[in-house]
C-alpha positions in Angstrom: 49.0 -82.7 194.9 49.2 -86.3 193.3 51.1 -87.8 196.3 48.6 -85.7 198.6 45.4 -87.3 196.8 46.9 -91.0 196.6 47.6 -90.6 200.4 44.1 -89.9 201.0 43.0 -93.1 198.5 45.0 -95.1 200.6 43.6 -93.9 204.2 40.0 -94.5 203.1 40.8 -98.0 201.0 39.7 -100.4 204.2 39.6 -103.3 202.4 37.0 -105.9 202.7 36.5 -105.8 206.3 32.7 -107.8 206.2 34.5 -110.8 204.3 37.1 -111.0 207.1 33.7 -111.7 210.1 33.4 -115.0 211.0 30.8 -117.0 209.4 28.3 -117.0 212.5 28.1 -113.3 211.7 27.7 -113.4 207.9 25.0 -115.9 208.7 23.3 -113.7 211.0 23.3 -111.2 208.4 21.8 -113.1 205.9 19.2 -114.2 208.2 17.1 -111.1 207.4 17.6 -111.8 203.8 14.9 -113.4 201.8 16.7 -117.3 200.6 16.8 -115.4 197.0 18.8 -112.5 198.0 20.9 -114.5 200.4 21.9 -116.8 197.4 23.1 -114.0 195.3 25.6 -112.9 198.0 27.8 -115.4 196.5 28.7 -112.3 193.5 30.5 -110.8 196.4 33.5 -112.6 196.8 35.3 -116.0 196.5 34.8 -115.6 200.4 30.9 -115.3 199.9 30.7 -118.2 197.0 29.4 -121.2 199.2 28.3 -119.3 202.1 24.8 -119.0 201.6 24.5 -122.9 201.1 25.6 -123.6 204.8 23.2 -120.8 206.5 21.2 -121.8 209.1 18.4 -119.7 208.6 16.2 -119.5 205.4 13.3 -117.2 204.6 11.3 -118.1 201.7 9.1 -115.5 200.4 7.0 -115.9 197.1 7.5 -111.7 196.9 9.1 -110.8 194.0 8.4 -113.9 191.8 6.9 -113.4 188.4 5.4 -116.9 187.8 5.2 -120.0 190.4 7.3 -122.2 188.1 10.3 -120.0 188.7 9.8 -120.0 192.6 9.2 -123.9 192.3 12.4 -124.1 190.5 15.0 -121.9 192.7 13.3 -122.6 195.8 13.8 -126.5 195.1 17.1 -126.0 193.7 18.5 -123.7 197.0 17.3 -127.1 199.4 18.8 -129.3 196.9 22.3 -127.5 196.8 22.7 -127.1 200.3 21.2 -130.8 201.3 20.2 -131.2 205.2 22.7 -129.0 207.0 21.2 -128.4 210.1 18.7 -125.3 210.1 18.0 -123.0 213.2 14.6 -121.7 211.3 12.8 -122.0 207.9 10.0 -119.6 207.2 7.8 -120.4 204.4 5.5 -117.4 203.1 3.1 -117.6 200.6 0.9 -114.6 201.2 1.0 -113.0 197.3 -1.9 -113.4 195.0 -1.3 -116.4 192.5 1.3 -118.1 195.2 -1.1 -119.4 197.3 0.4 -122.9 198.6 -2.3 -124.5 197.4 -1.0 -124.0 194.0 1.6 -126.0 194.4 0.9 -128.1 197.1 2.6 -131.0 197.0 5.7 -129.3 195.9 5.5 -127.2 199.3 5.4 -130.5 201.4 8.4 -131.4 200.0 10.2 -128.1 201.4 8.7 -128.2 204.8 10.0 -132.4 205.3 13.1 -131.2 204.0 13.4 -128.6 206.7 12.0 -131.0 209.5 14.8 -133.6 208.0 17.3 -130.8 208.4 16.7 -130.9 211.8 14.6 -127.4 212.4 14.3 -125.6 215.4 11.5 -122.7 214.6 9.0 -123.5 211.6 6.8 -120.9 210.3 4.3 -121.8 207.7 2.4 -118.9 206.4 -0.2 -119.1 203.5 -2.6 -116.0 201.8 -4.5 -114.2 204.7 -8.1 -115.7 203.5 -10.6 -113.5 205.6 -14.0 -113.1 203.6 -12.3 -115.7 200.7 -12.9 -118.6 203.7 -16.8 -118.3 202.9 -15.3 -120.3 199.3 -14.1 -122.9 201.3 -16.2 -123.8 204.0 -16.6 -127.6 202.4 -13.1 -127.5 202.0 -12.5 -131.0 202.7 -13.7 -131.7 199.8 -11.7 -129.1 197.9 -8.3 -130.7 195.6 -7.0 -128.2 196.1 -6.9 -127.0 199.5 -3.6 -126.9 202.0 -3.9 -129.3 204.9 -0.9 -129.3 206.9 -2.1 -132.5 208.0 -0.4 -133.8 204.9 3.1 -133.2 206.5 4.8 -136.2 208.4 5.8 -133.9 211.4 8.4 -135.5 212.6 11.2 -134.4 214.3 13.1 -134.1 217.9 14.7 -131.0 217.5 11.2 -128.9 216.4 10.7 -126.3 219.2 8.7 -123.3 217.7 5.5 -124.2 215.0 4.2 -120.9 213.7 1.2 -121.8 211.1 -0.8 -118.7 209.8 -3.8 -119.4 207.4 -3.2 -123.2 206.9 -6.5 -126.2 207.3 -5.8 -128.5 210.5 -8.2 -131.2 210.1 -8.6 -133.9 212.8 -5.7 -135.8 214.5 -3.3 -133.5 213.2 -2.3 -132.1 217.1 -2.4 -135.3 218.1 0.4 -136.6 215.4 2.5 -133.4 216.0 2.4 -133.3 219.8 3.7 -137.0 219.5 5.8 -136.6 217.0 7.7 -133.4 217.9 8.6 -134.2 221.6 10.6 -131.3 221.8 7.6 -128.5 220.6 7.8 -125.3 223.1 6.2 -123.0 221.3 3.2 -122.9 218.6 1.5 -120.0 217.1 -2.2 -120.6 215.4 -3.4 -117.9 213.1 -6.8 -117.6 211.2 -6.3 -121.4 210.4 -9.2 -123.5 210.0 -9.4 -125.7 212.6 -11.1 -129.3 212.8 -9.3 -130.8 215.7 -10.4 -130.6 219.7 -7.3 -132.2 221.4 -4.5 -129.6 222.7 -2.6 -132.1 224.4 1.0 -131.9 225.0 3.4 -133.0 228.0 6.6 -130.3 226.7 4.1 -127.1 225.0 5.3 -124.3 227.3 3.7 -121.5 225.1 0.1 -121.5 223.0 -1.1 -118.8 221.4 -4.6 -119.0 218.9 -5.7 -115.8 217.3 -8.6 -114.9 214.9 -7.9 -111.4 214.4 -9.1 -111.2 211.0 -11.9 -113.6 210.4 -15.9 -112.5 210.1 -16.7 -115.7 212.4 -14.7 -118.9 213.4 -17.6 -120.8 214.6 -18.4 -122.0 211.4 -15.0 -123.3 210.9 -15.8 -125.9 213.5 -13.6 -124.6 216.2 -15.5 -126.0 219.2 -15.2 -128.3 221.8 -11.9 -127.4 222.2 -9.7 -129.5 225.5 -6.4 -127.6 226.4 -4.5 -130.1 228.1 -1.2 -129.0 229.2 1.1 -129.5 232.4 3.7 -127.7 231.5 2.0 -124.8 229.5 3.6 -121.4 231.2 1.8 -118.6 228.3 -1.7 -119.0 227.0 -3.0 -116.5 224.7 -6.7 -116.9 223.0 -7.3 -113.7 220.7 -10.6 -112.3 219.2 -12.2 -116.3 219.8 -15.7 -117.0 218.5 -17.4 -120.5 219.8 -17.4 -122.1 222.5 -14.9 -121.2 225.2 -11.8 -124.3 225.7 -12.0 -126.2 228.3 -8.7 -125.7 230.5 -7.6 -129.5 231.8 -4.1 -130.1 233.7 -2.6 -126.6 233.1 -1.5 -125.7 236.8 1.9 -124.5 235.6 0.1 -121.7 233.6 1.3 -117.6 234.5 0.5 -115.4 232.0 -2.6 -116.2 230.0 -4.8 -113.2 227.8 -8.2 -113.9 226.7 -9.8 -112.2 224.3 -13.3 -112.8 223.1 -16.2 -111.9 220.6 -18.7 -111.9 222.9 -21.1 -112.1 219.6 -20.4 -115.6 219.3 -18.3 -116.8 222.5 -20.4 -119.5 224.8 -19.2 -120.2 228.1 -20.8 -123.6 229.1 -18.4 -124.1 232.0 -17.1 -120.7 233.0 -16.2 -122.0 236.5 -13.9 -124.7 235.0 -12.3 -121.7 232.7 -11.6 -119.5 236.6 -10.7 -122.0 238.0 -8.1 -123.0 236.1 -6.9 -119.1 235.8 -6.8 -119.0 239.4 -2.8 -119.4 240.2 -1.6 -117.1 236.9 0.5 -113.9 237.8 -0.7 -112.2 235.1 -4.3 -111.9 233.0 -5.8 -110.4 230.2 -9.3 -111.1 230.4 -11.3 -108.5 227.4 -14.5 -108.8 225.5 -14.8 -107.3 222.6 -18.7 -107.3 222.0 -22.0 -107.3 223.3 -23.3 -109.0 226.7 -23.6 -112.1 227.1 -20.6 -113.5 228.1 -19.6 -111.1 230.7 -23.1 -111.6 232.3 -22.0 -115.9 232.8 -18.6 -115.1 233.7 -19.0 -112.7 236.1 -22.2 -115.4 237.5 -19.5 -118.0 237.5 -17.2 -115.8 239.1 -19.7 -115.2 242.8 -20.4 -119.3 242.4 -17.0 -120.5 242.0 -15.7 -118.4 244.7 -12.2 -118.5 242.8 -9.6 -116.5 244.4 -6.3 -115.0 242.5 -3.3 -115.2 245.2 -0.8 -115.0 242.8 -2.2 -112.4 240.8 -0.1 -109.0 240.6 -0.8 -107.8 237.0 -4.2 -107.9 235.9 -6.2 -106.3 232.3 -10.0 -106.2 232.1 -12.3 -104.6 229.7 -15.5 -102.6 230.5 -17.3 -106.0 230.8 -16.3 -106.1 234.4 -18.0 -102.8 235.6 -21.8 -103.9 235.0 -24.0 -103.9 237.9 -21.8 -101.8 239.6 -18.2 -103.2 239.0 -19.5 -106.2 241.0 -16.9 -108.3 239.1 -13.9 -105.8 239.1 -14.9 -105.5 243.2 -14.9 -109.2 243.2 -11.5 -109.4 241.6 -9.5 -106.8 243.5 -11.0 -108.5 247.3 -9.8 -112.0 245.8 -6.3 -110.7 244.6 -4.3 -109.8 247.3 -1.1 -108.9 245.8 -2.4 -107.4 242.5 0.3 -104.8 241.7 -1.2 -103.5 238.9 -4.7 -103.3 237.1 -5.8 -101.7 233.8 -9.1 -101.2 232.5 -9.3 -101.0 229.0 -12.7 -99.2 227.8 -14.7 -99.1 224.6 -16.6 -96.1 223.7 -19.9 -96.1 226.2 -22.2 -94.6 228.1 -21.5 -95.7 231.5 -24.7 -95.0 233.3 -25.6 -98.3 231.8 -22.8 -99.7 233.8 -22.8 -97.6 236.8 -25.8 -96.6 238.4 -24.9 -92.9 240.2 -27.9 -92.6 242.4 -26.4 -95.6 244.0 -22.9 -96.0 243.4 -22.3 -93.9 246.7 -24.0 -96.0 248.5 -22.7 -99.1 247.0 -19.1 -98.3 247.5 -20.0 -98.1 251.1 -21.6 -100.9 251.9 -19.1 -103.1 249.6 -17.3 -105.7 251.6 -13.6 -104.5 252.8 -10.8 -106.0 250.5 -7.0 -106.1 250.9 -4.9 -104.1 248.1 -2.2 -103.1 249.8 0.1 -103.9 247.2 -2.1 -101.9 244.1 0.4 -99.1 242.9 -0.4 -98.6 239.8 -4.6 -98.4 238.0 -4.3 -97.3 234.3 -7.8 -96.3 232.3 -7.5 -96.7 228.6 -10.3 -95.1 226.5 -11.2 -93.0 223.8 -10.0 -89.3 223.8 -12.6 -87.3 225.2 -14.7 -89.9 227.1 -16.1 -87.5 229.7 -17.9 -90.7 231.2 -14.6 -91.8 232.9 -14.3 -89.3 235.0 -17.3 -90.9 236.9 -15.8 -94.1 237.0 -12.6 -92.9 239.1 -15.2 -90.9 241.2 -16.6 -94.5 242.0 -13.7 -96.1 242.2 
């Protein structure tokens, strides 16, 4: 029975097979660790005892951290251990209550150069999600203590991906990074407060600004706003209050999804904002509120005379079907390969949209459009909306 039992010991005694992986591996591992845990892997094994010093990715997350000295202290003493081997990504976040990085400021400008001088391909800079607290700092230019990213030299030529999530940008600050980070591809702008107009880049392939959690934006002085971008491929604007960017020089542009507040959205130029949709293969084009806005663009729309060749994929919101679906009927005429459409719709009563005495008549005297390639119409709406089934009627 003994020899039996030592047999069986033996067959399931594997060894330590995870030391034995090449370090590319153990370093993808650790990549989903926070930099804490990822230091403590050198307990494991002699194997594991300087690993976690030459990883190339490190997430630093104030989560789990009793007092901000401590964090100071180990997240300083990790960069300084490992120096500036090269890092794929570092991803600062300081979203817990009492680790705001405004707290510690100048200490967190330290970490970010260091990762910029360690040669950084993807960046993330996350602080607290502020919401309702931004009423506090609407004079925050004049607050000590706030966190301008502006204070950062952003420097770098191998900085593709900027992800910055509740952070100030005062004025000049796209200017200086656009110039200074010739290789930037990619950057992500979350509920930041925003005091710059200039989006101008020669390399930014993909631009994404969302507001998805902030009572109003307009206040924040996000306005006036120039998109300048030749080589800009993805443009996503989410939950924008303000006035609407203007679009310069982005020709190059394919997928772009535009979502706006219509209770604070202006649209001084909505012919230049058409216009410069007009080659994109696929659009996202949704209001979230009231009128006003979808009452310009679709004005802009008949004036402009804008037509969507390229077009195959395209996403609207019930703002198109006023006056009925004049703009949706203008779309689908002036997209001839439009593959697929989908109309996403709010909660309503469409008889304001559609008027059914008329609608009949309407359809038939509408002007004859080309959809040969349409396959594919998808209506998302609230369960039991009884009101759509008069909108496929019309359609």
């Amino acid at each position: 029975m003994g020899r039996s039992g030592s047999k069986s010991a033996k067959a399931l005694d594997f060894g330590d097979r995870i030391s034995g992986l090449p370090d590319e591996l153990l370093h993808h591992v650790m990549s989903f660790l926070p930099a804490r845990d990822a230091v403590r892997t050198c307990v494991l094994s002699p194997r594991w005892r300087y690993l976690w010093a030459s990883a190339r990715h490190l997430n630093v997350d104030t989560e789990g951290f009793t007092t901000q000295r401590t964090f100071k202290k180990i997240v300083t003493a990790l960069l300084l251990s490992r120096g500036y081997t090269p890092l794929d990504s570092f991803c600062l976040d300081a979203d817990v209550p009492g680790f705001y990085l405004e707290n510690f400021r100048d200490t967190a400008y330290l970490w970010i150069c260091h990762a910029l001088r360690s040669n950084v391909h993807t960046l993330s800079i996350t602080d607290h999600d502020r919401n309702d607290a931004f009423i506090e700092f609407q004079d925050f230019e004049d607050d000590p203590d706030a966190f301008q990213i502006d204070h950062c030299p952003f420097t770098s030529s191998y900085l593709k991906r900027l992800h910055l999530c509740g952070v100030f940008i005062l004025e000049c600050f796209l200017k200086k990074l656009f110039s200074g980070c010739p290789a930037l591809e990619d950057l992500d702008i979350i509920n930041c407060v925003i005091h710059d107009t200039e989006f101008s880049s020669a390399t930014l392939k993909n631009l994404s600004i969302d507001f998805d959690s902030f009572p109003s934006c307009e206040m924040y002085g996000f306005k006036n706003i120039v998109i300048n971008m030749p080589s800009l491929v993805s443009l996503h604007i989410g939950a924008f209050l303000g006035a609407l960017p203007s679009l310069v020089n982005v020709q190059s542009l394919r997928t772009a999804s535009i979502c706006l507040d219509d209770q604070g959205a202006t649209f001084a130029d909505g012919c230049n904002i058409l216009g410069a949709l007009s080659n994109v293969k696929n659009l996202e084009l949704l209001f979230l509120y009231g009128v006003s806005g979808r009452y310009s663009l679709q004005s802009d729309m008949q004036l402009c005379q804008v037509s969507f060749t390229n077009l195959t994929t395209l996403s609207v919101s019930d703002w198109c079907l006023h006056d009925n679906c004049k703009a949706l009927l203008y779309m689908l005429e002036h997209s001839p390969n439009l593959e697929e459409l989908t109309l996403k719709m709010r909660k309503l009563r469409l008889h304001e949209y559609i008027d059914s005495s008329c609608s009949a008549a309407a359809a038939d005297s509408a002007a004859p459009f080309n959809c040969e390639k349409l396959r594919k119409v998808e209506i998302v709406c609230p369960k039991g909306d009884k009101t759509v089934g008069m909108l496929v009627q019309y359609c």
